[in-house]
LOMI-892488 format. One record per residue (C-alpha): residue number from 1; chain; x, y, z. Coordinates in steps of 0.1 Angstrom, whole numbers. Last residue first. Layout:
N
NUM,A,X,Y,Z
...
//
This chain:
688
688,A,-660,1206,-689
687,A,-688,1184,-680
686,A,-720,1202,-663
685,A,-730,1186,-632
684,A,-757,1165,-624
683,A,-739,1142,-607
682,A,-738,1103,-607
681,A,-754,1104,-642
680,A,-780,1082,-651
679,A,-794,1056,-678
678,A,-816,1023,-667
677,A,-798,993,-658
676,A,-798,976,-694
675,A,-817,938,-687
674,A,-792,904,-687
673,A,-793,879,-716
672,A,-761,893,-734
671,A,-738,912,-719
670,A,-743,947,-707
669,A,-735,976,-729
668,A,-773,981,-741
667,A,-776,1019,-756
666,A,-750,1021,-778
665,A,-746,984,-789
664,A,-738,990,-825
663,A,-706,1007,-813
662,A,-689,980,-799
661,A,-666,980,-772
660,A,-659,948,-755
659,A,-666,938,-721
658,A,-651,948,-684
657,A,-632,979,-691
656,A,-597,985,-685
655,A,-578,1023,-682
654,A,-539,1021,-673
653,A,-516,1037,-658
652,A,-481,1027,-668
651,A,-468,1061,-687
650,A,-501,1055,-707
649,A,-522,1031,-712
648,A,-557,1027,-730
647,A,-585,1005,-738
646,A,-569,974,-721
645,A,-602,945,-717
644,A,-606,927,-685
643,A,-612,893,-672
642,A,-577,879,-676
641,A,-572,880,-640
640,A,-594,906,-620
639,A,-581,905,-587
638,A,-546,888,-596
637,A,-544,918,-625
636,A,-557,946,-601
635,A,-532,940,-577
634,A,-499,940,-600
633,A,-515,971,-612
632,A,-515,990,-584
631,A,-487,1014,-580
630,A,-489,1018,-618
629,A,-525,1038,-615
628,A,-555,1017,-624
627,A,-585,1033,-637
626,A,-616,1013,-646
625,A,-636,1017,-669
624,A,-677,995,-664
623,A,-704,989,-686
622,A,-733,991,-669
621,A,-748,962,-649
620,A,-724,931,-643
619,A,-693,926,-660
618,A,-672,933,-626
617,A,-697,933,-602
616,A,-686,904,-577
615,A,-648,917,-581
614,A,-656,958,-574
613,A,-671,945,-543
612,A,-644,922,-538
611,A,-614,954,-540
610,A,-641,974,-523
609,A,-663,998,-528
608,A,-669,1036,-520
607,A,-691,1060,-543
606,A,-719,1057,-522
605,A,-722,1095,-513
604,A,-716,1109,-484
603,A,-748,1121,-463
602,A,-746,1100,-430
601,A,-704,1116,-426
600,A,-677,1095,-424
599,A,-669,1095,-459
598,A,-653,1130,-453
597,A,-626,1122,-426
596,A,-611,1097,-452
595,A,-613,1113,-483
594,A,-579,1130,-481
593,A,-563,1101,-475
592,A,-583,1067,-473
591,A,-616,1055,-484
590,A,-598,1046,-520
589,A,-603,1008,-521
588,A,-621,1010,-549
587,A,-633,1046,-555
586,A,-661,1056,-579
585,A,-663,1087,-597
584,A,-680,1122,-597
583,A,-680,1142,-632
582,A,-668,1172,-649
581,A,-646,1143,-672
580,A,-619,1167,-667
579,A,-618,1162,-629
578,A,-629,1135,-623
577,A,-597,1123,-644
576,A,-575,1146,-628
575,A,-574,1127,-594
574,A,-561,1100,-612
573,A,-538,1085,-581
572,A,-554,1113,-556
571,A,-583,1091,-558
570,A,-569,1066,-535
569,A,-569,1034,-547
568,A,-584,1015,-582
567,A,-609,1045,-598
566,A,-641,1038,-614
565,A,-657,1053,-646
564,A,-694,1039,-646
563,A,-711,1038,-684
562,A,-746,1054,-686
561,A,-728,1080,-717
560,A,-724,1041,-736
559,A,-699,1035,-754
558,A,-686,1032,-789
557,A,-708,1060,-803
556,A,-676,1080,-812
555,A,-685,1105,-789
554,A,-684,1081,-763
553,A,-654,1065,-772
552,A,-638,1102,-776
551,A,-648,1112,-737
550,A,-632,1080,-724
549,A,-603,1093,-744
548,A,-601,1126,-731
547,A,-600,1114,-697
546,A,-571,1087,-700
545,A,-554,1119,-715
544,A,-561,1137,-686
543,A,-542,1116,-664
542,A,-519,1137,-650
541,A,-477,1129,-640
540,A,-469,1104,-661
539,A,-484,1120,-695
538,A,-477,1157,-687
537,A,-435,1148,-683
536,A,-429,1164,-716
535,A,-446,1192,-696
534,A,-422,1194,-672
533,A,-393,1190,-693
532,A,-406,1222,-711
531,A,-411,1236,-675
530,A,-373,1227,-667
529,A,-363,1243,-697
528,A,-375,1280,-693
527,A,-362,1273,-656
526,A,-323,1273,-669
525,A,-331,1299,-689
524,A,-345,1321,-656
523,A,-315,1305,-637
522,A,-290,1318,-662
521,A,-307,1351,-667
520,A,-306,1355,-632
519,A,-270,1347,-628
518,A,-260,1372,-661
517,A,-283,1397,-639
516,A,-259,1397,-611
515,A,-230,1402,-631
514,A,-244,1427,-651
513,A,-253,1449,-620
512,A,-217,1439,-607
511,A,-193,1449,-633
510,A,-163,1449,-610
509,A,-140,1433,-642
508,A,-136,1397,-615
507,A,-175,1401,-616
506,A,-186,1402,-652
505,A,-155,1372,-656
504,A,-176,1351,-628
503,A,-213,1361,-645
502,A,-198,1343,-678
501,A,-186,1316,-661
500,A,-221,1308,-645
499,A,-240,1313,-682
498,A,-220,1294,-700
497,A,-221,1255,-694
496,A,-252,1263,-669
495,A,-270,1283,-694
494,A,-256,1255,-727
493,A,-267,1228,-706
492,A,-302,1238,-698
491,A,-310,1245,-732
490,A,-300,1216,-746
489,A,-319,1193,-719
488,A,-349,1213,-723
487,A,-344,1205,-761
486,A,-334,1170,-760
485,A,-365,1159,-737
484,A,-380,1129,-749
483,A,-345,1112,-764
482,A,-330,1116,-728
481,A,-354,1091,-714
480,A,-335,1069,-738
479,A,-310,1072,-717
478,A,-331,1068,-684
477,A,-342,1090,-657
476,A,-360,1076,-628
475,A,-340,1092,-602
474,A,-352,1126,-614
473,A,-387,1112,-605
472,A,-376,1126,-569
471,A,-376,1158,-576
470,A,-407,1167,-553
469,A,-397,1142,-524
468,A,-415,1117,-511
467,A,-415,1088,-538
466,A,-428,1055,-519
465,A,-453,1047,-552
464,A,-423,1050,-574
463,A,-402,1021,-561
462,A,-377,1025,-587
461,A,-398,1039,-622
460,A,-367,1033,-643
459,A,-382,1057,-668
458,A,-390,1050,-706
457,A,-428,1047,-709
456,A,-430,1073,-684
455,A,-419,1099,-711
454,A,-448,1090,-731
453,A,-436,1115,-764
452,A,-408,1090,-779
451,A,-383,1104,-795
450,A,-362,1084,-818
449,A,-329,1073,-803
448,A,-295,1079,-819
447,A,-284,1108,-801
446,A,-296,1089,-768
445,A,-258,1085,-752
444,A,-252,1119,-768
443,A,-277,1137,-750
442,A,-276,1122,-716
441,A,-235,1129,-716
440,A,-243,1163,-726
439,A,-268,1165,-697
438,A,-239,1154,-671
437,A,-216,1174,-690
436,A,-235,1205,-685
435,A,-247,1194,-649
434,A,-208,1195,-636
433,A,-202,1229,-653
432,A,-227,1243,-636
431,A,-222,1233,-606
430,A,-183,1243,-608
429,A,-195,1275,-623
428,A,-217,1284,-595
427,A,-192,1276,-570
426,A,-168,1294,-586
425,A,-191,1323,-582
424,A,-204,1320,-546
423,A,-161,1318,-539
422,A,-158,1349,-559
421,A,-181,1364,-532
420,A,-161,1345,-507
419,A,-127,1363,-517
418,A,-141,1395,-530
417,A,-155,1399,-493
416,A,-123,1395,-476
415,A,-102,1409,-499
414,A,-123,1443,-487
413,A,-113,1472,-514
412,A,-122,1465,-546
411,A,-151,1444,-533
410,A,-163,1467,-508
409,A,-198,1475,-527
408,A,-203,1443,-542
407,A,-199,1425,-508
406,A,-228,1449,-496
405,A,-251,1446,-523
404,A,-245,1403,-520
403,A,-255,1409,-480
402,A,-286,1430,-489
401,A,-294,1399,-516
400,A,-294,1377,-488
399,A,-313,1394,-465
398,A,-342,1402,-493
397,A,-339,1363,-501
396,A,-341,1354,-463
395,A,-372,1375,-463
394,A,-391,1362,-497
393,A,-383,1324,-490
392,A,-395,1324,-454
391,A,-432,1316,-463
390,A,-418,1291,-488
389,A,-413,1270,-453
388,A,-439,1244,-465
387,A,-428,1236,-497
386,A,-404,1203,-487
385,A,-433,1190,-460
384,A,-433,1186,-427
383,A,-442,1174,-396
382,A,-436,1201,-370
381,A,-397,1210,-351
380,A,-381,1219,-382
379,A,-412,1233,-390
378,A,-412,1258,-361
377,A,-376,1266,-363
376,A,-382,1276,-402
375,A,-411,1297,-396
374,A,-397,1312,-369
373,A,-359,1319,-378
372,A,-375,1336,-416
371,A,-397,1357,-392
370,A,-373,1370,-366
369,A,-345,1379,-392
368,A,-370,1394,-414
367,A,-384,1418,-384
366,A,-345,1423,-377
365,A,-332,1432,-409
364,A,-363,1452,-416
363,A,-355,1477,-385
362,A,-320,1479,-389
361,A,-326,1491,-426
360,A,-353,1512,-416
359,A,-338,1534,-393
358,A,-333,1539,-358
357,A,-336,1504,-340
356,A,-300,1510,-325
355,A,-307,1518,-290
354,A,-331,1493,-285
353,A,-310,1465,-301
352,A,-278,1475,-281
351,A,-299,1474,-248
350,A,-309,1438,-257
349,A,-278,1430,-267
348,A,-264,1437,-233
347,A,-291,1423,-217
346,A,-287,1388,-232
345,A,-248,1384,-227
344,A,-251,1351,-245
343,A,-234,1368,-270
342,A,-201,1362,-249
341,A,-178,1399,-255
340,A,-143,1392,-271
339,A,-151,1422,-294
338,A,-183,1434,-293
337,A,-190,1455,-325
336,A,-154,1447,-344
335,A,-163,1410,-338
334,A,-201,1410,-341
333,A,-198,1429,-373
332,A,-171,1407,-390
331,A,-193,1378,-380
330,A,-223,1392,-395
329,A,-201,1395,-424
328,A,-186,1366,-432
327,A,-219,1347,-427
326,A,-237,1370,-451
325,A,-208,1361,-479
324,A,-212,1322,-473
323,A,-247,1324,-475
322,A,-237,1335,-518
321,A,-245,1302,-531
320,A,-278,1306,-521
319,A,-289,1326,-550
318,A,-285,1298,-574
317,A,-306,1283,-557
316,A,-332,1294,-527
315,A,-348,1259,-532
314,A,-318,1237,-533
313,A,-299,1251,-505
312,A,-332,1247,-488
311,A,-328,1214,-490
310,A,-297,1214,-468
309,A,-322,1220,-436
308,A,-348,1198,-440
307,A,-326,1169,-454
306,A,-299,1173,-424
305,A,-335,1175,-401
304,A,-348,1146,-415
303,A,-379,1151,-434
302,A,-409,1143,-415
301,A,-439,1127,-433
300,A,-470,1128,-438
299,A,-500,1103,-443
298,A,-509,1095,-407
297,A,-547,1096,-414
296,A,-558,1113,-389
295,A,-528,1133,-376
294,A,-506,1129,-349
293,A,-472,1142,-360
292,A,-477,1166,-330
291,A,-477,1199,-356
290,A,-506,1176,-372
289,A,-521,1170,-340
288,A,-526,1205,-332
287,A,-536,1225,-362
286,A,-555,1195,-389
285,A,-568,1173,-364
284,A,-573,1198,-340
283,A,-587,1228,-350
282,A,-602,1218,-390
281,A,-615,1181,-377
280,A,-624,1191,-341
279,A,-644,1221,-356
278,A,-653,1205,-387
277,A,-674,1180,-371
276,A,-666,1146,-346
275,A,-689,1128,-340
274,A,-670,1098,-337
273,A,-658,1106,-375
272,A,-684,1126,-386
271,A,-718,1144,-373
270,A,-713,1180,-378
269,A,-702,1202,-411
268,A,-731,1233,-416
267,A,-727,1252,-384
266,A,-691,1246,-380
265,A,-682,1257,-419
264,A,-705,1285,-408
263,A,-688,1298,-379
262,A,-651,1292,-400
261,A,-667,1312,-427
260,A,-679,1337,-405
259,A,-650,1345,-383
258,A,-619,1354,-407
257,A,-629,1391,-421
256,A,-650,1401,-399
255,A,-625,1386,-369
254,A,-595,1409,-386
253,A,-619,1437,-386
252,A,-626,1436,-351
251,A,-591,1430,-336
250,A,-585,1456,-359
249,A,-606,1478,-341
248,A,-593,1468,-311
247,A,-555,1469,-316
246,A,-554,1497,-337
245,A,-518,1491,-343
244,A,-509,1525,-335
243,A,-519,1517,-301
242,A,-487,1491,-301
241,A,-462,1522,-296
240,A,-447,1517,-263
239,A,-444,1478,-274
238,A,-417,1496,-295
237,A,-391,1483,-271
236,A,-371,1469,-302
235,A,-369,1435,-288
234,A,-400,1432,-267
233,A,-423,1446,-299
232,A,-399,1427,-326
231,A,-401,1392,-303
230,A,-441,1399,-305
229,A,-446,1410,-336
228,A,-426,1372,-352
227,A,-449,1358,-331
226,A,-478,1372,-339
225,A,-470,1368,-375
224,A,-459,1334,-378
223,A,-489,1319,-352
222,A,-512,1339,-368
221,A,-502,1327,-399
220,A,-505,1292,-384
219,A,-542,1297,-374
218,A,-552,1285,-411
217,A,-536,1285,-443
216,A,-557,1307,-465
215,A,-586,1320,-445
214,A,-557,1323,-419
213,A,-538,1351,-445
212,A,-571,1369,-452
211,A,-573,1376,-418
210,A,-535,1387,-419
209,A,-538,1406,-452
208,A,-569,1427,-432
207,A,-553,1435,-400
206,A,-521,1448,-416
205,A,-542,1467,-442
204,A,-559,1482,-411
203,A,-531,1490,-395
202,A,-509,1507,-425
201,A,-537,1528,-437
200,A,-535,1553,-411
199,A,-500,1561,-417
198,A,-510,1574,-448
197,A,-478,1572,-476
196,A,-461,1602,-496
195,A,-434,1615,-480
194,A,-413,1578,-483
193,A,-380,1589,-471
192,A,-385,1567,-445
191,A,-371,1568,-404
190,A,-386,1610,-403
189,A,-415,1600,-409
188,A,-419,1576,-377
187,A,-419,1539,-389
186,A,-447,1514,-360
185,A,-470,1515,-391
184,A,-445,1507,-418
183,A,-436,1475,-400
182,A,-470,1462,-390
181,A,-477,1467,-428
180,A,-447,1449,-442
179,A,-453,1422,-414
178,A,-486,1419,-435
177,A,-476,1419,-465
176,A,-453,1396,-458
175,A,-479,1374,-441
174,A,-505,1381,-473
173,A,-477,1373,-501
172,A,-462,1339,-483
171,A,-499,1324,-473
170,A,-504,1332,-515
169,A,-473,1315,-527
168,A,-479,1287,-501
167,A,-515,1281,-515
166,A,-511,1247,-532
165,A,-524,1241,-569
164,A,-489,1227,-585
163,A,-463,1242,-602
162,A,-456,1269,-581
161,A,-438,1249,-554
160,A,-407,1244,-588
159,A,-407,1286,-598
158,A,-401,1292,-557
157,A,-380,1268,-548
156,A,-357,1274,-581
155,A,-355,1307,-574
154,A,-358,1328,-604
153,A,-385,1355,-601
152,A,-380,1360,-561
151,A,-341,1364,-570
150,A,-343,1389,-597
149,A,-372,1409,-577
148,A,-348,1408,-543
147,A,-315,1421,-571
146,A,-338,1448,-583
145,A,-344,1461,-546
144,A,-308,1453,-534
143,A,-294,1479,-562
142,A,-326,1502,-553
141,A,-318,1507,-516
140,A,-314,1488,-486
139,A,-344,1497,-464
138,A,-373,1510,-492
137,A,-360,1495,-520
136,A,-360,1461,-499
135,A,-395,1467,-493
134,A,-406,1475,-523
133,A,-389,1450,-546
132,A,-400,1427,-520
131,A,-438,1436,-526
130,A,-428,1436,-565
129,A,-415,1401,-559
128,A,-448,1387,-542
127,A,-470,1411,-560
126,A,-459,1390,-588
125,A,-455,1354,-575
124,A,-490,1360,-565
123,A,-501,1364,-599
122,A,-486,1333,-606
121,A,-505,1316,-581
120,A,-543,1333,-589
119,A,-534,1321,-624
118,A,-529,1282,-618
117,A,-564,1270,-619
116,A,-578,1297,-649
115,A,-547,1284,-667
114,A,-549,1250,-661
113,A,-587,1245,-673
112,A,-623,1247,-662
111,A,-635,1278,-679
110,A,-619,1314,-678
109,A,-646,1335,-662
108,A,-662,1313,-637
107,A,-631,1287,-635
106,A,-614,1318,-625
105,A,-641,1330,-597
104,A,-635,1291,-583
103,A,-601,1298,-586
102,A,-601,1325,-560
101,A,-622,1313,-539
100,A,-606,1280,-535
99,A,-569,1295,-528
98,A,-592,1315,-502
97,A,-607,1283,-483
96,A,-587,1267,-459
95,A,-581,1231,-458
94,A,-585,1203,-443
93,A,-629,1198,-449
92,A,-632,1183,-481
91,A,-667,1165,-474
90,A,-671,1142,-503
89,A,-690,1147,-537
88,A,-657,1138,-562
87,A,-636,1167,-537
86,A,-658,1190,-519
85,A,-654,1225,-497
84,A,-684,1235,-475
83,A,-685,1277,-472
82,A,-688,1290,-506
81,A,-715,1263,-520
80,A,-724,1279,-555
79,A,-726,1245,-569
78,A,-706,1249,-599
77,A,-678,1272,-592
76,A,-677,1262,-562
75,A,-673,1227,-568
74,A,-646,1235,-597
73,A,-626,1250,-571
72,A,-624,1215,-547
71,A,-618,1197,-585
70,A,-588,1223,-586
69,A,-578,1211,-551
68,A,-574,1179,-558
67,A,-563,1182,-599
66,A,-529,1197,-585
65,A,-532,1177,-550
64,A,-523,1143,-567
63,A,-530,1142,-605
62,A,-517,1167,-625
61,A,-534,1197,-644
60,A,-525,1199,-679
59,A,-492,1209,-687
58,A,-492,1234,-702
57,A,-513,1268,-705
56,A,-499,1287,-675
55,A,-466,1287,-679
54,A,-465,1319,-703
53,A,-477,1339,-672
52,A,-448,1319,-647
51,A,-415,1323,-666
50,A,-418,1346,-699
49,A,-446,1371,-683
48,A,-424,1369,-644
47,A,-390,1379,-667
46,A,-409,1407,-684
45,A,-425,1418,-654
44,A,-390,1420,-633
43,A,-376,1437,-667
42,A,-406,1465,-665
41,A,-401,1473,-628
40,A,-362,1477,-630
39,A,-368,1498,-663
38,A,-388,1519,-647
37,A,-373,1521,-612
36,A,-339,1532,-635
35,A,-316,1504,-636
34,A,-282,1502,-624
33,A,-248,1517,-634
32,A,-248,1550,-612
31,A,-268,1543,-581
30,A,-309,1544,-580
29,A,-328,1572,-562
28,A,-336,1557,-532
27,A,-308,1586,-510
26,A,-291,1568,-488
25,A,-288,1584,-450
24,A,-273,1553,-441
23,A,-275,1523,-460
22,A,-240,1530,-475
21,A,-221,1532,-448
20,A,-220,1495,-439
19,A,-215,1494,-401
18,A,-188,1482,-385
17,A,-173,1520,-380
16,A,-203,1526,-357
15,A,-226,1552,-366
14,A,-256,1537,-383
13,A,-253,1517,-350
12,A,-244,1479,-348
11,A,-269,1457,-327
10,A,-287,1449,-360
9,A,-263,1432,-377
8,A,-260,1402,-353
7,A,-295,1398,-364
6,A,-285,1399,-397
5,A,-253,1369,-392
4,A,-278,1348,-369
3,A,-307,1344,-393
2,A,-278,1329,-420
1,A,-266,1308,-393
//
């Protein structure tokens, strides 16, 4: 409904009485009481420095697609292989290859760790908000400009999907980018009071972040952007102006751009699955039938559409709170605009929307309106995961912040508007209030306990291995649980136990701009706390640990370096371990998943064996760890009984080897009376 109220707001004129006076014929110089564009700018970098830049150091990577797609980087960086993605010496052929690029050249300059693997995120997080700081200075004005930066910075959608190694941020900074281009080309001068751009730029940087937005995500961006063009062009009539879009030469640059990866990804990835290549892998498998929910292997799921659509609630927080206010005043504006009129009277808006395209704010309203509805009708519709609409987070937070602006400005005088603005608010406070006593509670039933640093040691862990959703460990929490993370917990009570009620008595004294930032403050605290839990959380959720000490005992002479490290399941289980050990491992029962489509092909490596193979050699040849995630230790112990030794274990997982350590057998780890199999790595790589 949200997408409904703004376009509703785009078939009033800058004339009519219904619409808001003060985004016509505004002057961008900022309002009494805000920030200068200085100050604005150099709070929004302070903010992103203390929540995403200081982020980068801890935790260590996680297991799952964090350590996945790093280990896909690392490749790069070592091999110099641009075009053919790999994960542990497989074929990783799904996804695009930008994210990759990019932290392949950080690896190169950094080293192999979390910060060189997360930085090309959290940069993104920064054009992203300065690109909507732009934009919605541009349209609304500067008080809606600082509030888009606030809310881009401190959503809790956007700070919790940047966690891991996925490329949403990025797909989300090149489409907008993108639109923002397409927009700005199709502007006359005298629609912006921006004198000093170059038209002729616009096009081509259009052309350029949407090629670089498929060699991210794939052909969905096309399928958001042209899309979301095409409605605009039919909508707006502007179709008359598509040759400023350089349709052929950008058409050009966009395929220069995009083509030859994708040619030589084809060229140099046949003969898999049925053989099948990258083509029918990347086109169909990975485009068509995963929109169908037909995918090879079927390992996603659909959230149901309640879940799919409340959720997002959850991820645009706190600054959702405030929908009710845009739904209040798109339907003010339909009713004083058309009266008892049906809107299904489709020419009649249409008309109305041609004749009232005349300025910028109109204009943005609708391209965002179009774009947000898209992207979150199409994956309503696709399989689905919880991050997968962040594309829309940036518009629907400009439109939403636009809508807070304009409740701020007639809140003396509209009781409408102060009524469900103070609603947002109490809200807020009721929230918060609620999760302060529920942490204090936490607190003070573990006030007593001593701290234990294995966090997993202490959780619930309820069917963990059929966990979906991205909080869903929250479910695990125990009392003494509480004991591990007093200080996030602390801290996040006392923002939501003050911060909320102090924004509500800002507002009811019409101090707005301190209103609003006492809300982003509260989230950005709020967020400060959830990245300590986070890392407090490092042992259960990565596995590095399990690395490092497979790296001590051989330091420490009490193994062997021509020792195999072997992984029970999928290697997305300890998909960090690989990782920091800089090496390949073996799988046991792990041909699944992303490794799946891979292993097909005449050249992959032997690295897959099965629960009996792993049985029959167990004690045999070199010595032999073994990684065992929770999910399967009930397995491993009836497969391997008492016939294997615990070296280390952590948050459940647990790393076994198949005879004793002892030092002054360095260079024979077999047992006695059978011959050393002669020393060699899997991979020639470096280690970390």
């Amino acid at each position: 409904m949200l997408v409904e109220r703004v376009r509703f707001m785009t078939l009033t004129t800058p004339q009519d009485p219904a619409y808001p006076k003060t985004h016509t014929d505004r002057s961008h110089s900022l309002p009494s009481g805000t920030f200068s564009h200085r100050t604005a700018l150099l709070t929004l970098i302070g903010l992103w420095l203390v929540l995403f830049f200081s982020a980068l150091f801890a935790p260590p990577l996680l297991d799952d697609a964090d350590s996945t797609h790093a280990s896909a980087a690392r490749h790069i960086a070592l091999s110099g292989d641009w075009v053919t993605l790999q994960v542990n010496g497989v074929r990783y052929l799904e996804k695009a290859p930008l994210p990759y690029w990019l932290v392949a050249l950080c690896f190169k300059l950094f080293g192999f760790n979390t910060f060189s693997a997360h930085l090309p995120q959290a940069i993104s997080v920064l054009l992203l908000a300065l690109l909507g700081y732009r934009w919605a200075n541009q349209a609304f004005g500067a008080s809606v400009a600082l509030y888009t930066g606030f809310a881009t910075l401190t959503s809790a959608g956007v700070f919790l999907f940047t966690r891991i190694y996925i490329p949403e941020v990025l797909l989300s900074l090149l489409l907008c980018t993108a639109l923002y281009c397409f927009l700005q080309t199709l502007t006359t001068p005298s629609e912006t009071n921006v004198t000093d751009r170059k038209p002729s730029i616009y096009p081509y940087a259009m052309w350029t972040a949407l090629a670089l937005a498929v060699l991210t995500k794939g052909l969905v961006a096309l399928v958001f952007f042209f899309g979301t063009a095409t409605l605009y062009l039919v909508l707006t009539g502007d179709y008359k102006k598509i040759r400023a879009l350089k349709p052929v030469r950008g058409t050009l640059l966009f395929l220069l751009i995009a083509a030859p990866w994708h040619i030589l990804a084809g060229l140099r990835n046949t003969g898999g699955m049925n053989g099948h290549g990258f083509f029918w892998f990347y086109f169909i498998n990975e485009h068509l039938l995963r929109f169908l929910g037909k995918r090879i292997p079927m390992d996603y799921n659909k959230l149901p559409g309640y879940l799919f659509w409340s959720l997002h609630l959850v991820w645009l927080f706190p600054w959702a709170l405030f929908t009710p206010v845009a739904l209040i005043s798109g339907y003010r504006i339909w009713k004083q605009r058309y009266g008892s009129s049906s809107p299904t009277q489709v020419s009649s808006i249409l008309q109305s929307i041609r004749l009232t395209v005349d300025s910028s704010t109109v204009r943005t309203t609708l391209l965002l309106t179009l774009y947000s509805t898209l992207v979150l009708a199409f994956f309503s519709l696709s399989t689905n995961q919880e991050y997968y609409t962040f594309p829309a987070y940036l518009p629907l937070l400009i439109l939403l912040c636009a809508a807070l602006v304009r409740a701020e400005q007639t809140f003396s005088t509209d009781h409408l508007s102060r009524r469900w603005i103070t609603i947002g608010h109490a809200t807020l406070t009721v929230i918060g209030l609620a999760v302060a006593i529920t942490l204090a509670y936490g607190l003070w039933s573990s006030r007593n306990l001593s701290f234990v640093p294995d966090i997993g040691d202490l959780l619930a862990h309820r069917g963990v291995g059929d966990y979906t959703l991205s909080m869903s460990h929250l479910f695990d929490l125990t009392g003494p649980s509480f004991a591990a993370l007093r200080l996030p917990a602390t801290l996040a009570a006392l923002a939501f136990a003050l911060g909320p009620a102090i924004a509500w008595l800002l507002r009811q004294q019409r101090r707005h701009l301190a209103a609003t930032t006492a809300i982003a403050i509260t989230s950005a605290v709020f967020l400060v706390a959830a990245h300590i839990a986070l890392v407090r959380f490092g042992p259960m959720l990565s596995s590095q640990d399990l690395a490092e000490k497979i790296q001590e005992l051989e330091d420490d002479g009490n193994i062997a370096t021509d020792r195999q490290v072997l992984l029970y399941g999928d290697q997305a289980y300890g998909s960090s371990i690989p990782f920091y050990l800089g090496e390949q491992v073996l799988l046991v029962d792990g041909r699944s998943s992303s490794m799946l489509f891979g292993s097909t092909f005449p050249d992959a490596p032997h690295i897959f064996l099965s629960s009996s193979d792993l049985r029959n050699t167990w004690g045999t040849g070199r010595r032999k760890l073994l990684f065992v995630p929770l999910e399967k230790r009930d397995i491993v112990d009836k497969l391997l009984g008492d016939h294997k030794i615990l070296i280390e274990e952590t948050s459940g997982k647990a790393l076994f080897t198949d005879r004793p350590l002892d030092p002054s057998r360095l260079h024979s780890d077999l047992f006695p009376g059978k011959q050393s199999a002669p020393r060699e790595k899997l991979i020639s790589t470096p280690k970390n």
